[in-house]
Chimera marker file (.cmm) of the C-alpha trace (Angstrom):
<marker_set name="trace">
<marker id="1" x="78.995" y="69.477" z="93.288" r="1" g="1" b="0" radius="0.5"/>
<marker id="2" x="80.111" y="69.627" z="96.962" r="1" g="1" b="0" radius="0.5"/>
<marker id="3" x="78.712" y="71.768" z="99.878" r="1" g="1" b="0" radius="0.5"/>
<marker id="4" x="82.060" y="71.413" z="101.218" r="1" g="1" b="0" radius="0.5"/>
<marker id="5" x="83.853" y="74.837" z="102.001" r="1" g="1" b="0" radius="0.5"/>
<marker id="6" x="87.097" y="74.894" z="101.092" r="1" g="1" b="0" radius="0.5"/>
<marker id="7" x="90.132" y="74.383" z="103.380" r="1" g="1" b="0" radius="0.5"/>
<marker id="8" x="92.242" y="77.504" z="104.575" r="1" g="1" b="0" radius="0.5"/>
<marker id="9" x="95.342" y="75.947" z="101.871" r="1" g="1" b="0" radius="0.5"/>
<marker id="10" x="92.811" y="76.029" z="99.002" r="1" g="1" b="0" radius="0.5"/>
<marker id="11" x="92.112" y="79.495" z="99.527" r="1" g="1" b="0" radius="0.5"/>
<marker id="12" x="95.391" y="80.540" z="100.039" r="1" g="1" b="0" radius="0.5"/>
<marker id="13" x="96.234" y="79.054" z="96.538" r="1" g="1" b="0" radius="0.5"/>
<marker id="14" x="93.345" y="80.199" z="94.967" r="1" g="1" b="0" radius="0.5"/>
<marker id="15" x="94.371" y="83.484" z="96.298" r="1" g="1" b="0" radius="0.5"/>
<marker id="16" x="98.164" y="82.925" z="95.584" r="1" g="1" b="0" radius="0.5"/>
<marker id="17" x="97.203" y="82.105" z="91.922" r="1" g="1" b="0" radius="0.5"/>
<marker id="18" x="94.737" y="85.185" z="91.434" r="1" g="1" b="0" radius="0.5"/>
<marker id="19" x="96.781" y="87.856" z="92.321" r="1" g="1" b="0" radius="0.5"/>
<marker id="20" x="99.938" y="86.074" z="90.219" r="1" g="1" b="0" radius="0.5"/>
<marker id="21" x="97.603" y="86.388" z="87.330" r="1" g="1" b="0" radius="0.5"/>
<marker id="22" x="96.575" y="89.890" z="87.790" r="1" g="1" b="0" radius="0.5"/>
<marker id="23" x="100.067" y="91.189" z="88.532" r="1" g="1" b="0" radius="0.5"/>
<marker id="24" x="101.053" y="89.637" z="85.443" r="1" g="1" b="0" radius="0.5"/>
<marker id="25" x="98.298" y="91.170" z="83.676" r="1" g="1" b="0" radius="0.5"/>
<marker id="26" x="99.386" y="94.588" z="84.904" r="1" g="1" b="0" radius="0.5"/>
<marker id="27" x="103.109" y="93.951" z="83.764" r="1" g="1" b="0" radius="0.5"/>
<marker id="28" x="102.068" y="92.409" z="80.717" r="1" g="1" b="0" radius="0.5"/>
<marker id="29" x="100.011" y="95.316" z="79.427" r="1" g="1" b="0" radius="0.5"/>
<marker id="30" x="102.225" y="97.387" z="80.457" r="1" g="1" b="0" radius="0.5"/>
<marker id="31" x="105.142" y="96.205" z="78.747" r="1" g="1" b="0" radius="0.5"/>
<marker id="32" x="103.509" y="95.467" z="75.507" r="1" g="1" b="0" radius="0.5"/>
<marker id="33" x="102.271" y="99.191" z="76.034" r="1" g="1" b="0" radius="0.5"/>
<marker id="34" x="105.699" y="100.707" z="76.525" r="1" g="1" b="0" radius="0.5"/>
<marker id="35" x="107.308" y="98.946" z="73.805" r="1" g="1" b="0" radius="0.5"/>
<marker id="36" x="104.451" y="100.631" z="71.758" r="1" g="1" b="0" radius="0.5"/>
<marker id="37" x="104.983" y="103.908" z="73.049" r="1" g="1" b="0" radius="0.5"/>
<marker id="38" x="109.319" y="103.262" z="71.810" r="1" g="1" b="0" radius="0.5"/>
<marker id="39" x="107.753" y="102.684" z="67.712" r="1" g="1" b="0" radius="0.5"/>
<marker id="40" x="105.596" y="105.964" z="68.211" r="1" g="1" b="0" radius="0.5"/>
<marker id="41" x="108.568" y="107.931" z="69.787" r="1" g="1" b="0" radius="0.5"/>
<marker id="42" x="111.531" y="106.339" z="67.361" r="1" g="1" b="0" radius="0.5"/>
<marker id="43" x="115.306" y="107.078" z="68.157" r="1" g="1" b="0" radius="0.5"/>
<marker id="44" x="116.145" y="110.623" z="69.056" r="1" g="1" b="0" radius="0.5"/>
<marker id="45" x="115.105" y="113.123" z="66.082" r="1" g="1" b="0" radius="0.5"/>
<marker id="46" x="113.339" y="110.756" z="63.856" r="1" g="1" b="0" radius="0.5"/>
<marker id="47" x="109.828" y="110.679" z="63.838" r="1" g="1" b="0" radius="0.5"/>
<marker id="48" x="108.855" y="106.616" z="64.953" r="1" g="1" b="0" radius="0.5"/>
<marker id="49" x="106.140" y="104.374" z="63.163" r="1" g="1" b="0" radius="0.5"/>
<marker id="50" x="102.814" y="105.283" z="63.714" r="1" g="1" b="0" radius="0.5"/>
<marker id="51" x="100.343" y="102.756" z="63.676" r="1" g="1" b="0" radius="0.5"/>
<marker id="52" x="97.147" y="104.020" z="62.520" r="1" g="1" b="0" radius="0.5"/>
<marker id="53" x="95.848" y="107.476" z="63.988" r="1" g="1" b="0" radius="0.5"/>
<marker id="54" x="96.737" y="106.669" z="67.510" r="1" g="1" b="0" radius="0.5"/>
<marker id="55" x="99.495" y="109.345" z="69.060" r="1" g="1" b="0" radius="0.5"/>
<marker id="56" x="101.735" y="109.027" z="72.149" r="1" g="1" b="0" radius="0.5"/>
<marker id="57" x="99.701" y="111.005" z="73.691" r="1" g="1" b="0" radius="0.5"/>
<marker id="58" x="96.316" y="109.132" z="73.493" r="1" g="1" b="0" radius="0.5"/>
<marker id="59" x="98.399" y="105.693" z="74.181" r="1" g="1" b="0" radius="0.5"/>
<marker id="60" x="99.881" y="107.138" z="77.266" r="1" g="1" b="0" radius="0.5"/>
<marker id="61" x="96.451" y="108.438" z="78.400" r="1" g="1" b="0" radius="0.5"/>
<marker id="62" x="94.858" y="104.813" z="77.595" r="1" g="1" b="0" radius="0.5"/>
<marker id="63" x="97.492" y="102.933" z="79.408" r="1" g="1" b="0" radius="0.5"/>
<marker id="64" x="97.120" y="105.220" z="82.391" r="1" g="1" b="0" radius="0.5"/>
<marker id="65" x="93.033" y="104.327" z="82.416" r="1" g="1" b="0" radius="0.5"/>
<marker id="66" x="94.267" y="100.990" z="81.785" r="1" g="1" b="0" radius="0.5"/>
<marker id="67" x="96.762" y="101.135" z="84.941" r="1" g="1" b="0" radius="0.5"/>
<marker id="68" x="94.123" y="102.437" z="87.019" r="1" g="1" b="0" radius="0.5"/>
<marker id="69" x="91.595" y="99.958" z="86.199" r="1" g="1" b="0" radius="0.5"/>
<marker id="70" x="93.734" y="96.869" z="86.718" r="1" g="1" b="0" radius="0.5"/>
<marker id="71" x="94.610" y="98.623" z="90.012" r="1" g="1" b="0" radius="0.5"/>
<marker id="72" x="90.816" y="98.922" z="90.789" r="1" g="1" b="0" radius="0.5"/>
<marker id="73" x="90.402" y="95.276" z="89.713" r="1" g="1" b="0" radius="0.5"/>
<marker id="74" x="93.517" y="93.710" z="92.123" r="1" g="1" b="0" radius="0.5"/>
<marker id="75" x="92.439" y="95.499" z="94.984" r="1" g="1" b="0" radius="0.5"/>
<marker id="76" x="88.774" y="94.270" z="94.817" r="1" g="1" b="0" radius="0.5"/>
<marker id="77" x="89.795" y="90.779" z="94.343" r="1" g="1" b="0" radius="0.5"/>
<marker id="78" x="92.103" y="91.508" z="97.162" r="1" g="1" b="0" radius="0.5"/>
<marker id="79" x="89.597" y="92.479" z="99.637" r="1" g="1" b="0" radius="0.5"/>
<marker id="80" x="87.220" y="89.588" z="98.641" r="1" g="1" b="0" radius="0.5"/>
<marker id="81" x="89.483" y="87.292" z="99.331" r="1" g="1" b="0" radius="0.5"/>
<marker id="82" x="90.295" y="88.724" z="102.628" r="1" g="1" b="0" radius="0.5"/>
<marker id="83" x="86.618" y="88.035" z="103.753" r="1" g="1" b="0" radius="0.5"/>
<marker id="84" x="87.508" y="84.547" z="103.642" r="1" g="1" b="0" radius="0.5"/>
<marker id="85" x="91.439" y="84.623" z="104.244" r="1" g="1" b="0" radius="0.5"/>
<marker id="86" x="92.028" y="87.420" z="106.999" r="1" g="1" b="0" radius="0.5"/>
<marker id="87" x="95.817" y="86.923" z="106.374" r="1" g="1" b="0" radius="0.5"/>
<marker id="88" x="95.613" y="87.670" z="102.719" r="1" g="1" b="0" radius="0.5"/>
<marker id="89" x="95.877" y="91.443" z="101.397" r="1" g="1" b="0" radius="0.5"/>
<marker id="90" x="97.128" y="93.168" z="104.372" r="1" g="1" b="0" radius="0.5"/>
<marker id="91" x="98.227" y="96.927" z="104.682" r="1" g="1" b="0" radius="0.5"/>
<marker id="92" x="101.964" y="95.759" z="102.899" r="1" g="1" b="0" radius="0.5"/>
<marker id="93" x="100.314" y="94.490" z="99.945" r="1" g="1" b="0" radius="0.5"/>
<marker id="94" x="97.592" y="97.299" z="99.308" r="1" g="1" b="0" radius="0.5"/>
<marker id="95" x="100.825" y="99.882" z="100.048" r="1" g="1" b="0" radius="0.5"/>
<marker id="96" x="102.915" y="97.749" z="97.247" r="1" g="1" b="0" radius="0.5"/>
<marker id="97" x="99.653" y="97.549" z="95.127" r="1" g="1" b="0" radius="0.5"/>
<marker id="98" x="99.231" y="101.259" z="95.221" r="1" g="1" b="0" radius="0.5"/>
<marker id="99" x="102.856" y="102.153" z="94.687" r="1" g="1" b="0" radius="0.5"/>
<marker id="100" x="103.526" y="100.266" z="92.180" r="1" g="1" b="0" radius="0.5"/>
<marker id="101" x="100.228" y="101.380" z="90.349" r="1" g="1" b="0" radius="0.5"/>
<marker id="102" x="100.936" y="104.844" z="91.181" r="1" g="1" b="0" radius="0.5"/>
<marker id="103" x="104.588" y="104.852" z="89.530" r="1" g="1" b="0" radius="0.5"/>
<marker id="104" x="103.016" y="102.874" z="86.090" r="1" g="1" b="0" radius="0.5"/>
<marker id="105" x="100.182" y="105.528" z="86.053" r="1" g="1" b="0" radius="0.5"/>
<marker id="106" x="103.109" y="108.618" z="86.577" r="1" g="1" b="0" radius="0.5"/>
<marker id="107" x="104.877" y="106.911" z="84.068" r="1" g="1" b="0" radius="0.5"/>
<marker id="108" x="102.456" y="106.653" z="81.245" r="1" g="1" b="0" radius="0.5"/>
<marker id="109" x="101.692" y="110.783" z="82.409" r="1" g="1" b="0" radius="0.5"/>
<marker id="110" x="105.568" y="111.454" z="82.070" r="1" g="1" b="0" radius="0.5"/>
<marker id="111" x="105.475" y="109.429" z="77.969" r="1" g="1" b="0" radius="0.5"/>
<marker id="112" x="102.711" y="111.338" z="77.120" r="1" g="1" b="0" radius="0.5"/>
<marker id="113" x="102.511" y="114.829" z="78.594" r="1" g="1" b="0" radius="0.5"/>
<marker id="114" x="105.894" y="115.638" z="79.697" r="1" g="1" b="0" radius="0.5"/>
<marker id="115" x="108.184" y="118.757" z="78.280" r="1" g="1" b="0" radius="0.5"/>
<marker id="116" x="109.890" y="115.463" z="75.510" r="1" g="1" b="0" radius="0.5"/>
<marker id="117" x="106.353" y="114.312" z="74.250" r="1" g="1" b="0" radius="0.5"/>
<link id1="1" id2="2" r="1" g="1" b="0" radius="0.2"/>
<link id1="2" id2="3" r="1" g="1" b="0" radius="0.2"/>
<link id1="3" id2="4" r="1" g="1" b="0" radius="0.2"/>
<link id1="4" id2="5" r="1" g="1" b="0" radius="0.2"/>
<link id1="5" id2="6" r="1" g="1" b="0" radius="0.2"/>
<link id1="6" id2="7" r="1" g="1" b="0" radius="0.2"/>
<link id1="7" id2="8" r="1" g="1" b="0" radius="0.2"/>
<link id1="8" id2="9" r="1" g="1" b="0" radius="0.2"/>
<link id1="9" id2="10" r="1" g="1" b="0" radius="0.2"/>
<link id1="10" id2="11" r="1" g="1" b="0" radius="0.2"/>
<link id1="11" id2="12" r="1" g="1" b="0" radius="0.2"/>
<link id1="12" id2="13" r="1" g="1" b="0" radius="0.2"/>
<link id1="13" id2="14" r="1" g="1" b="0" radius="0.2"/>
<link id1="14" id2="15" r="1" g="1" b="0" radius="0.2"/>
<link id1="15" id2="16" r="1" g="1" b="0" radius="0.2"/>
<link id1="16" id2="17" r="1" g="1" b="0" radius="0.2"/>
<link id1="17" id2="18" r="1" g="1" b="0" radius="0.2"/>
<link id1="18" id2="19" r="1" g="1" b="0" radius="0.2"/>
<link id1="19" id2="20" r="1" g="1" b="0" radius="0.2"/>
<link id1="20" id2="21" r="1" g="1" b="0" radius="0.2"/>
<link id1="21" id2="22" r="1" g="1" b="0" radius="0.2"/>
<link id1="22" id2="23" r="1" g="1" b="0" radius="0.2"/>
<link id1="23" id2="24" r="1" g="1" b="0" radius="0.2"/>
<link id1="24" id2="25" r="1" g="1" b="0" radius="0.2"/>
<link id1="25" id2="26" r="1" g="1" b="0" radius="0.2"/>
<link id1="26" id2="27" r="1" g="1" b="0" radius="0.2"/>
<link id1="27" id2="28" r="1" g="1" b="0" radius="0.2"/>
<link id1="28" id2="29" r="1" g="1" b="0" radius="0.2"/>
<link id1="29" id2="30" r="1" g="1" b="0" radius="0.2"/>
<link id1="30" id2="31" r="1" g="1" b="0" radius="0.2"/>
<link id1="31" id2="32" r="1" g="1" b="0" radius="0.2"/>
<link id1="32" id2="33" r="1" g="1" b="0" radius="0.2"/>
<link id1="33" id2="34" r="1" g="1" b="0" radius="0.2"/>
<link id1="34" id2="35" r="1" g="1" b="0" radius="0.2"/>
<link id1="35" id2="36" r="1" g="1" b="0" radius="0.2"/>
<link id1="36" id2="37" r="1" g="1" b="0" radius="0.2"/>
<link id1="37" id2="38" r="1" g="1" b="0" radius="0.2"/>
<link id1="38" id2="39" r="1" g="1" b="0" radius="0.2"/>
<link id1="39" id2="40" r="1" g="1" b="0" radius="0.2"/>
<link id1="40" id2="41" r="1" g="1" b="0" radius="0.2"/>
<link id1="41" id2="42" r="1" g="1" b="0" radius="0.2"/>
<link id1="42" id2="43" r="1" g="1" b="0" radius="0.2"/>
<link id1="43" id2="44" r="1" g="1" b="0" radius="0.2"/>
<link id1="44" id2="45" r="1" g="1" b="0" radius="0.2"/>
<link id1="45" id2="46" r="1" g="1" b="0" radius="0.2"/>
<link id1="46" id2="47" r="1" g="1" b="0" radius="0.2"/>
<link id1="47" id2="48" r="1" g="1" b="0" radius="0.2"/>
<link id1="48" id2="49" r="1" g="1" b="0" radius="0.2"/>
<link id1="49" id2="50" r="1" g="1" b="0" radius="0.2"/>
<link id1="50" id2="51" r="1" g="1" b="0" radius="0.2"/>
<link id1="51" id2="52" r="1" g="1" b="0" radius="0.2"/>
<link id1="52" id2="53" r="1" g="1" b="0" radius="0.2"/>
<link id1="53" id2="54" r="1" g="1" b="0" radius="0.2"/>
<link id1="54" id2="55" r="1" g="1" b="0" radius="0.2"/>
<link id1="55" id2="56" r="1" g="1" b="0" radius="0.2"/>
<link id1="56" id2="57" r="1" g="1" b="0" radius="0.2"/>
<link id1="57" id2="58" r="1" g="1" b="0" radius="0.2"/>
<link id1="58" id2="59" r="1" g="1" b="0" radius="0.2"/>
<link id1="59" id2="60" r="1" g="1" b="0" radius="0.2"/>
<link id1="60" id2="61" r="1" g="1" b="0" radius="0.2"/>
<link id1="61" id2="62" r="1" g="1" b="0" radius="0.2"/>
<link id1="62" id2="63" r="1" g="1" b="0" radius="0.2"/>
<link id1="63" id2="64" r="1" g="1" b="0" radius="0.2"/>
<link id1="64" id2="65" r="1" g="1" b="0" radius="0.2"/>
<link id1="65" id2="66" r="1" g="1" b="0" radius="0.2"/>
<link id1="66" id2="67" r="1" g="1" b="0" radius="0.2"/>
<link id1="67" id2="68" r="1" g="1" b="0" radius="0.2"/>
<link id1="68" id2="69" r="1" g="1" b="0" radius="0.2"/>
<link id1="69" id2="70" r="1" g="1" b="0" radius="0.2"/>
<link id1="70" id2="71" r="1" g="1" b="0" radius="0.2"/>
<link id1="71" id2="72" r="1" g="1" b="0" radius="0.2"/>
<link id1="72" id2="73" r="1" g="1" b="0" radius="0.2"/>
<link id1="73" id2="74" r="1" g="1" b="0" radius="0.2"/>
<link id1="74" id2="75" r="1" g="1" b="0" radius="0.2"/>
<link id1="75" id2="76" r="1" g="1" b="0" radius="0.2"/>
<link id1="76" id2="77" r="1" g="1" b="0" radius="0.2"/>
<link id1="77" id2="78" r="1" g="1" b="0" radius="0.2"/>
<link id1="78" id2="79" r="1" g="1" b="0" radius="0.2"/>
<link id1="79" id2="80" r="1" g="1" b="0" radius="0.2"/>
<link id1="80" id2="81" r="1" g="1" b="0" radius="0.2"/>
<link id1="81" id2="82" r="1" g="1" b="0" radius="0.2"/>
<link id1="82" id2="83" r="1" g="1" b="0" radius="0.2"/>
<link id1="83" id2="84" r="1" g="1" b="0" radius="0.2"/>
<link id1="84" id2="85" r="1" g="1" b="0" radius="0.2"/>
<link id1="85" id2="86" r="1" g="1" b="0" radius="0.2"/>
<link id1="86" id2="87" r="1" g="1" b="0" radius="0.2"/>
<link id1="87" id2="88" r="1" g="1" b="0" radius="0.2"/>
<link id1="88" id2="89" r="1" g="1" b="0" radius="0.2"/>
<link id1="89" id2="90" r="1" g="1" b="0" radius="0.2"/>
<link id1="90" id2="91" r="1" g="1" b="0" radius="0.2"/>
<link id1="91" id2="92" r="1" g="1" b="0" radius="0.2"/>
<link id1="92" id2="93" r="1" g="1" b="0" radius="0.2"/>
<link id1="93" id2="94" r="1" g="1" b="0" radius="0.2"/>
<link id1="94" id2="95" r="1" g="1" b="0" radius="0.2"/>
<link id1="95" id2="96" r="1" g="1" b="0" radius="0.2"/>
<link id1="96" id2="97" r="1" g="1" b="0" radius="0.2"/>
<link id1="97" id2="98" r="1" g="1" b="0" radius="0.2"/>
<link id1="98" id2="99" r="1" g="1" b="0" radius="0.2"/>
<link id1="99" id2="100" r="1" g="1" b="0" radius="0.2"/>
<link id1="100" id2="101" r="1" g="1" b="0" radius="0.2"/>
<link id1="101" id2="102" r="1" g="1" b="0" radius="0.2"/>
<link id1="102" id2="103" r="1" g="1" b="0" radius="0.2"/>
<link id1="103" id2="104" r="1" g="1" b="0" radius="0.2"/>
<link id1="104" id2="105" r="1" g="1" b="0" radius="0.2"/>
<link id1="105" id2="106" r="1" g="1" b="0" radius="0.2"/>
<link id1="106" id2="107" r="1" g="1" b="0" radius="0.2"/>
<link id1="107" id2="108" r="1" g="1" b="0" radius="0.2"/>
<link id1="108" id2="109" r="1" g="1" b="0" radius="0.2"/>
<link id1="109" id2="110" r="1" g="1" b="0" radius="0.2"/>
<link id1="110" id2="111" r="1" g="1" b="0" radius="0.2"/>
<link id1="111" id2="112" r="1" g="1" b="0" radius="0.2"/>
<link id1="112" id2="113" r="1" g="1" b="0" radius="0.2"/>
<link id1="113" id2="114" r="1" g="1" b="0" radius="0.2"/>
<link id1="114" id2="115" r="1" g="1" b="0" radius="0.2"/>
<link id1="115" id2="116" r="1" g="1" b="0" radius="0.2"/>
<link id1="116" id2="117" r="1" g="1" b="0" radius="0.2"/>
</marker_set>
C-alpha cells in the first residue's frame, strides 16, 4: 500500500465515476419504480396487476423516501469530494441535484396522492 496521495486527475475520475454511479442509481430506481407504478395503475378503467399487498399509494410514498435518500446520499458524497477537489460539486451541480430530486420526489407525490390515484 502507498502513502502516496493521489493526483488532482485521479480524484477527478474517482469523482467523475461516483457521481455517474449514483445518478444512475437514482434513474435506475426510479424507472424500475415507475414502470411498477404503470402494472398497479393498468390502462384507463381497468384495475392493473397487483403484486402482493403493496398499493400505488405505498409505492409512490416508498419511492419518494427512496428519492430523498439517494438525494441525501449524492450530495454527501458530493461535498466529500469537494474537500479534496474544490472544483467538484459547485452551486450548478447541488442546484441540478436538488431539482432534479425535487421533480422525482413531486412526481412519485403526484402517482400516489393526486385527484387520479
Amino acid at each position: 500500500m502507498s502513502n502516496e496521495s493521489p493526483t488532482k486527475m485521479q480524484l477527478s475520475e474517482l469523482y467523475e465515476n461516483g457521481k455517474h454511479r449514483r445518478y444512475s442509481l437514482l434513474f435506475s430506481i426510479n424507472g424500475g419504480a415507475f414502470a411498477i407504478a404503470k402494472l398497479l395503475t393498468g390502462e384507463s378503467g381497468h384495475a392493473g396487476v397487483v403484486l402482493g399487498a403493496l398499493s400505488l399509494k405505498e409505492l409512490s410514498a416508498g419511492m419518494a423516501l427512496m428519492t430523498i435518500v439517494m438525494v441525501i446520499d449524492i450530495y454527501a458524497f458530493g461535498e466529500k469530494m469537494r474537500k479534496n477537489l474544490p472544483d467538484a460539486f459547485g452551486p450548478v451541480g447541488k442546484a441540478v441535484l436538488l431539482l432534479l430530486g425535487s421533480l422525482i420526489t413531486l412526481g412519485w407525490i403526484i402517482v400516489g396522492f393526486g385527484k387520479a390515484a
